[in-house]
C-alpha positions in Angstrom: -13.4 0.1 89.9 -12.0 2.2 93.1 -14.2 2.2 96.2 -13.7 5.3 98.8 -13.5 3.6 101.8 -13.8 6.9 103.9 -17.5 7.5 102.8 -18.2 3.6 102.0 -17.3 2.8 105.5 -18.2 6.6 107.0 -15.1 6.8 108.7 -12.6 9.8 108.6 -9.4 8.3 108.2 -8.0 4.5 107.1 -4.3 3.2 105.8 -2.8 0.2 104.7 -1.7 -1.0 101.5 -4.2 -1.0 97.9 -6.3 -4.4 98.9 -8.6 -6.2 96.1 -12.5 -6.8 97.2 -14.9 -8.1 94.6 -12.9 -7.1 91.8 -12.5 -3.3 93.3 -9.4 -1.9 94.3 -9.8 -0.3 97.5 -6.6 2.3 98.6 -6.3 3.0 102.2 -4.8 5.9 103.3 -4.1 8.1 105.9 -2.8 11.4 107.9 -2.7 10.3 110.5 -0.2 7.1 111.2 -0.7 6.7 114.6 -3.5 4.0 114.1 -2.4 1.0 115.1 -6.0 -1.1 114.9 -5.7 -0.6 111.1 -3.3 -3.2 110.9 -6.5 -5.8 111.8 -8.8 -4.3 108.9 -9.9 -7.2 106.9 -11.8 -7.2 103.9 -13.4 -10.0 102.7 -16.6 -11.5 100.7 -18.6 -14.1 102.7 -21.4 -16.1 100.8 -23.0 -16.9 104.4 -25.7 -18.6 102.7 -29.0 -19.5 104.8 -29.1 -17.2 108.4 -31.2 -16.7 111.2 -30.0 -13.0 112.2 -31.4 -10.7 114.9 -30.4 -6.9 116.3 -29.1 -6.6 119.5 -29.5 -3.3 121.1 -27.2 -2.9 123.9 -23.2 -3.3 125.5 -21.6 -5.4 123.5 -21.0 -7.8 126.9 -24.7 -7.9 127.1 -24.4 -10.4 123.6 -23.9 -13.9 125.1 -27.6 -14.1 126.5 -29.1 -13.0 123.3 -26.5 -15.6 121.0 -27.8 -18.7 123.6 -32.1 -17.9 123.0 -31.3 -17.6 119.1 -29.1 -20.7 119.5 -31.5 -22.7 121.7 -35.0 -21.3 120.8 -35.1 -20.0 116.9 -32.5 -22.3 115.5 -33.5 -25.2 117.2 -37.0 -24.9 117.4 -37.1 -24.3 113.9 -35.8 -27.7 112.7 -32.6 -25.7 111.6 -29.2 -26.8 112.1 -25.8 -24.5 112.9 -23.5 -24.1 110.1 -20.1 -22.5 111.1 -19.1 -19.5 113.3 -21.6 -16.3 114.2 -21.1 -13.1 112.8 -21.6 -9.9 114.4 -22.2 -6.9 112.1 -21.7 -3.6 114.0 -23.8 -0.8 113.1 -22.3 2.0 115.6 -19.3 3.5 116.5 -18.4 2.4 120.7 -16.5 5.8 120.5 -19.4 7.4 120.1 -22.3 5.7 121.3 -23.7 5.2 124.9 -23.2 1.4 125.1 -26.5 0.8 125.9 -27.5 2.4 122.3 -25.2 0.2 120.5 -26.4 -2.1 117.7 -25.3 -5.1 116.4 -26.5 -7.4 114.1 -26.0 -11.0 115.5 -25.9 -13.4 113.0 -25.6 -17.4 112.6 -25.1 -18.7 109.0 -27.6 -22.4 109.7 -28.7 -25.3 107.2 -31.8 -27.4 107.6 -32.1 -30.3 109.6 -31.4 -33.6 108.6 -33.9 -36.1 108.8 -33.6 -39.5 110.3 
């Protein structure tokens, strides 16, 4: 099955060599060559499993507060237990988008706490 990455992803232009994603092939191409971030596209599944997530709405730099309450206040004070890195899923485009109407989705994959 082939995936069009341009109105899948909403963007106008991507390149890089055919990649395989969930049993898709997925071409990237482009007109324009002169994109050198491109190079850094990754696409990957992630089975993140159990999350506590929230939105951010805001500069990205304005993150790290937001990250410490989750990590301090709903993770811990729910009995749960981090599990790996955070993930930050972002929903606009910083080109395009007065930082302080940027939204991300801030999420930290967790596991329950163990019992002593």
């Amino acid at each position: 099955m082939k995936i069009d990455l341009k109105k899948e992803l909403g963007v106008d232009d991507v390149v890089g060599p055919p990649r395989r994603c969930g049993g898709r092939t997925i071409s990237l191409s482009s007109r324009q060559p002169e994109t050198p971030a491109i190079e850094r596209l990754r696409i990957a599944s992630v089975d993140e499993g159990r999350c506590v997530q929230t939105l951010h709405v805001g500069p990205y730099d304005d993150e790290g507060p937001v990250l410490a309450r989750m990590h301090d206040e709903a993770i811990a004070g729910r009995g749960l237990r981090m599990r790996g890195h955070h993930h930050e899923i972002y929903l606009g485009d910083p080109r395009r988008t007065a930082p302080e109407r940027l939204r991300t989705i801030l999420r930290q994959p967790v596991t329950g706490a163990e019992t002593s």
